[in-house]
KOLMARLUM-482773 format. One line per field, with one value per residue (C-alpha): x, y, z; residue in one letter. Coordinates in steps of 0.05 Angstrom, whole numbers. Layout:
<lomars>
X <- c(X  ...);
Y <- c(Y  ...);
Z <- c(Z  ...);
resn <- c(A  ...);
</lomars>
This chain:
<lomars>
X <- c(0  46  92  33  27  94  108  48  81  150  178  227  215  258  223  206  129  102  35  25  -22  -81  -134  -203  -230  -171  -100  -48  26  85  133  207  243  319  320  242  177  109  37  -2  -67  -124  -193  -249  -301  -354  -354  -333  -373  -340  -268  -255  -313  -254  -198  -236  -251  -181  -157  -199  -177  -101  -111  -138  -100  -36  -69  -81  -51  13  49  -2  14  -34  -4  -32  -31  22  10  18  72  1  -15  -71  -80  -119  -99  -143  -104  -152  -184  -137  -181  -171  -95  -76  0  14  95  107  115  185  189  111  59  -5  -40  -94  -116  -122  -71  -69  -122  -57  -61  -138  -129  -75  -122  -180  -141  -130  -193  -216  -159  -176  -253  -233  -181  -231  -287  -296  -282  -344  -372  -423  -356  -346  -380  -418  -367  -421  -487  -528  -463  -488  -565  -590  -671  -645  -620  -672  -721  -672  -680  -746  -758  -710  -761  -806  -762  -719  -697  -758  -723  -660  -724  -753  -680  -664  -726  -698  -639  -693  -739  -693  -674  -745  -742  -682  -721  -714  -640  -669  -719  -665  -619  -681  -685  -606  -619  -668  -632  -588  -553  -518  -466  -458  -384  -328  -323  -276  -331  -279  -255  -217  -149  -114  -132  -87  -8  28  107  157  141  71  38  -8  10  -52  -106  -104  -152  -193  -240  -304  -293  -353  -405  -424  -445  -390  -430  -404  -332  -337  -387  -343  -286  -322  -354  -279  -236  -280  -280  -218  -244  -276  -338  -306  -306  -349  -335  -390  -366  -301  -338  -343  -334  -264  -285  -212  -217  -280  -249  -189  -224  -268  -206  -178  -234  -254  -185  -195  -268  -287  -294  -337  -380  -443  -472  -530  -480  -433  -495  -498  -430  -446  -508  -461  -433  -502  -515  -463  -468  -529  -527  -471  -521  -577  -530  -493  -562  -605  -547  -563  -636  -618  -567  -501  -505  -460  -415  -409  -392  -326  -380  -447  -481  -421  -476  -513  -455  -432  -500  -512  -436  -455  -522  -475  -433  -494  -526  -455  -455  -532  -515  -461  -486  -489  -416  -401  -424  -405  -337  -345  -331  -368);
Y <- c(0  48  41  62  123  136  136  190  238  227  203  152  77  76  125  105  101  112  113  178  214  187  215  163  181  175  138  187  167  203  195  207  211  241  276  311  302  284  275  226  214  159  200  148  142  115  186  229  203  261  273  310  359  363  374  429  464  455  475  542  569  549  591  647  652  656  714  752  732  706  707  669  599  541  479  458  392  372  360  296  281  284  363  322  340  277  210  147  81  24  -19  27  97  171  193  265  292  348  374  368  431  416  442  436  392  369  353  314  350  418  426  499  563  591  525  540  612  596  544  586  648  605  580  651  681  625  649  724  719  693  732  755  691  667  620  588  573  513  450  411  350  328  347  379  359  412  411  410  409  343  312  321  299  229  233  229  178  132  138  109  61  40  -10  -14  -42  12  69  50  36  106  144  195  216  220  265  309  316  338  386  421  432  501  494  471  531  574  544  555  626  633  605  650  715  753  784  716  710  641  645  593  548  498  452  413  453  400  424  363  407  463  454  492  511  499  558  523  588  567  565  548  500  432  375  404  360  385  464  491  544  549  588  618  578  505  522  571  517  454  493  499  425  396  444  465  406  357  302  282  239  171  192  137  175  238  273  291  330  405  473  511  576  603  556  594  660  637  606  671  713  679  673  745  771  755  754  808  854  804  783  824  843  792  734  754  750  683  657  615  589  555  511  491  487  421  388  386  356  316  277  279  237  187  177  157  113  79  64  51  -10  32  27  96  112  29  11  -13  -48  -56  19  51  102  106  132  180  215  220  244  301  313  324  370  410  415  445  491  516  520  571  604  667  664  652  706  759  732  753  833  854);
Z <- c(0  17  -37  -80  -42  -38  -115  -119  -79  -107  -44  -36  -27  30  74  136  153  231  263  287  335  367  317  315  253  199  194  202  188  199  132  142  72  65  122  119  155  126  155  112  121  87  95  139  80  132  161  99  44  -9  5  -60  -27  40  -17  -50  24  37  -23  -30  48  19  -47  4  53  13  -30  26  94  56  135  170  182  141  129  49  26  -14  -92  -128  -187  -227  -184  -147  -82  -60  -99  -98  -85  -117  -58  0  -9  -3  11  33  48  95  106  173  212  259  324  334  377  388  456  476  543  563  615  637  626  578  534  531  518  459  434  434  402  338  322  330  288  236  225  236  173  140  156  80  45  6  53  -2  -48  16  6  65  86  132  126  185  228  284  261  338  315  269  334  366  318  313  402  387  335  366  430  389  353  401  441  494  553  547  540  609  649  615  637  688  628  573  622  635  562  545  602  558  496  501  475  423  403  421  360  317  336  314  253  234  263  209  274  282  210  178  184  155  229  245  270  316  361  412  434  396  335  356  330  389  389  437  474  488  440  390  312  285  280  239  220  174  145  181  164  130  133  204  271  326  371  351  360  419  452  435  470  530  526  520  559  621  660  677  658  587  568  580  654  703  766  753  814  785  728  742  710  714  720  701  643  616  622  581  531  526  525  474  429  428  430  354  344  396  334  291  331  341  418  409  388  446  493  469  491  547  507  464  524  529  461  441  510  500  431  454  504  452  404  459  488  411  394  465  450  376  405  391  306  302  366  382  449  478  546  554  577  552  510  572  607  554  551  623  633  580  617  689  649  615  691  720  661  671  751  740  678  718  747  676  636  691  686  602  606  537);
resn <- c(X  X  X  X  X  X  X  X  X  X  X  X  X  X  X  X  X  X  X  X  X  X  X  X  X  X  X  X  X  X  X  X  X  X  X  X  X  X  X  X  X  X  X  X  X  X  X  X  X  X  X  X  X  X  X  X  X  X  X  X  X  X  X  X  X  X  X  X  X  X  X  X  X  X  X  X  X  X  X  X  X  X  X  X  X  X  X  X  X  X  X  X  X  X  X  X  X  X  X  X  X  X  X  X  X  X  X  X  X  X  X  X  X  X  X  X  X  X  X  X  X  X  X  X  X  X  X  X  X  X  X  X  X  X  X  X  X  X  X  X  X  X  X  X  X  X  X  X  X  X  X  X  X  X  X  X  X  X  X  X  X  X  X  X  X  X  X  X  X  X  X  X  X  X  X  X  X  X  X  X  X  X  X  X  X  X  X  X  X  X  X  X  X  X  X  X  X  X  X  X  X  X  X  X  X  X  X  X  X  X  X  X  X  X  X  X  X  X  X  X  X  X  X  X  X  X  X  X  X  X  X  X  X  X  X  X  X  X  X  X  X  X  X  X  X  X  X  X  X  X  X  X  X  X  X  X  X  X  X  X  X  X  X  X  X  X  X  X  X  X  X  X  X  X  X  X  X  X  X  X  X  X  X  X  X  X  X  X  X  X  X  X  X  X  X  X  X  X  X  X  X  X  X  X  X  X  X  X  X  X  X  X  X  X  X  X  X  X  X  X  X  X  X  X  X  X  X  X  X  X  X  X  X  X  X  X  X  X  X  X  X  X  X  X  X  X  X  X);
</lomars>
């Protein structure tokens, strides 16, 4: 396999070929050839059902940002021998080449409120730079990704559909769920508000898709096959979701999941350290919503896959769904408790 891949890159048969990273969705490989550093990566078709639609994203923000922020740092695919930037191997898939960027790293926890801040200043520098790209040039890598009235509409048909004996042990978790619909018509009423922008989003905001230096400041943000036409609130809100508590959704122990305030503030410093000018006073009320706003959907997903008998997440134990959801639903409680704290801890 790799040989094949090798030969469309015009890299050497004797380069050396790693795992790398700890990514779930695609392979990534680290290629050493004569004395330079590649990322290769084979696109998961199961979850990207177009990858030319990612190379054409990908390829657009490239083109634009070296037009007109020539010094900012976006790392673009390398080309083929053929000027492809994404070759098909027959029977292997989708193949992608990045240059490695020396000197650089990746982490998969947020360890301090200055990683979170760094973190959170990319992915805000990266939709304020392109703030006048033309959004409807991107196409949709997956459709209604962070469509919250979809999920619940799935919630609800899986109630129906479902697994009757997980329905009726999962009672209390569903209840409560209901009791949050308003999360729901509030993502309806941002939909339908001009005052909040379609912007180009990230759509994955997790800190392991931040490249930081040496120096532990951020460089600029990576992995991006889910980048399309989107709201603030999914990237600001998956921020908080990943980064405000110390422990993440695989976490049995409930009572160790809580809110860092200082987290918050860093995450909101960041952000609108790039994006304070952007965004518009009814959006920046919102900023705390958007916490709300993926948790929320986060339970609404791990909780249908539950009563649907795990057919998308899968599940490495029995309950393991069950968990996830009601983790999310802990978090989403410790968010609403301290909304208040939160947003007078924002200075708009």
């Amino acid at each position: 396999m790799f040989e094949k891949i090798l030969k469309e890159f015009g890299l050497g048969l004797n380069a050396t070929v790693k795992p790398f990273g700890s990514g779930l969705i695609n392979n990534t490989w680290l290629i050493s050839d004569q004395g330079k550093d590649h990322i290769l990566q084979r696109i998961n078709q199961n979850v990207f059902k177009k990858p030319l639609d990612i190379a054409n994203n990908i390829r657009l923000i490239c083109r634009y940002f070296k037009d007109q922020y020539p010094n900012y740092l976006f790392v673009c695919p390398c080309k083929t021998i053929a000027g492809d930037d994404m070759p098909y191997i027959n029977q292997e898939g989708y193949f992608r080449l990045f240059p490695f960027i020396k000197n650089s790293y990746t982490a998969d926890v947020v360890n301090s409120p200055l990683q979170a801040f760094e973190a959170a200043k990319q992915f805000g520098r990266f939709t304020n730079l392109l703030s006048k790209f033309p959004t409807a040039s991107l196409k949709i890598t997956l459709p209604d990704f962070h469509n919250l009235p979809l999920r619940y509409s799935q919630f609800e048909k899986a109630l129906k559909q479902g697994n009757k004996e997980r329905i009726r042990e999962a009672t209390e978790t569903i209840q409560f769920l209901k009791r949050q619909h308003e999360i729901v018509a509030i993502s309806v009423q941002i939909r339908n508000n001009p005052d909040f922008k379609t912007r180009v989003t990230h759509h994955d905001s997790k800190i392991s898709n931040v490249l930081f230096d040496i120096n532990n400041h951020g460089l600029c943000v990576i992995d991006l096959d889910t980048v399309m036409p989107g709201y603030f609130i999914s990237d600001f809100g998956d921020m908080m979701r990943t980064y405000l508590s110390p422990v993440s959704e695989e976490e049995k122990s409930f009572d160790r999941i809580e809110i860092r305030e200082e987290y918050f503030k860093a995450i909101a410093d960041g952000y609108l350290s790039e994006m304070g000018n952007e965004l518009t006073s009814i959006e920046k009320e919102h900023l705390v919503y958007a916490g709300k706003f993926m948790t929320y959907m986060q339970s609404l997903r791990f909780i249908t896959d539950y009563l649907n008998n795990d057919i998308y997440y899968g599940a490495k134990y029995e309950g393991h769904n069950f968990l996830r959801a009601n983790n999310q639903i802990v978090l989403l409680k410790r968010i609403i408790e301290k909304e208040q704290q939160l947003r007078e801890a924002i200075e708009i």
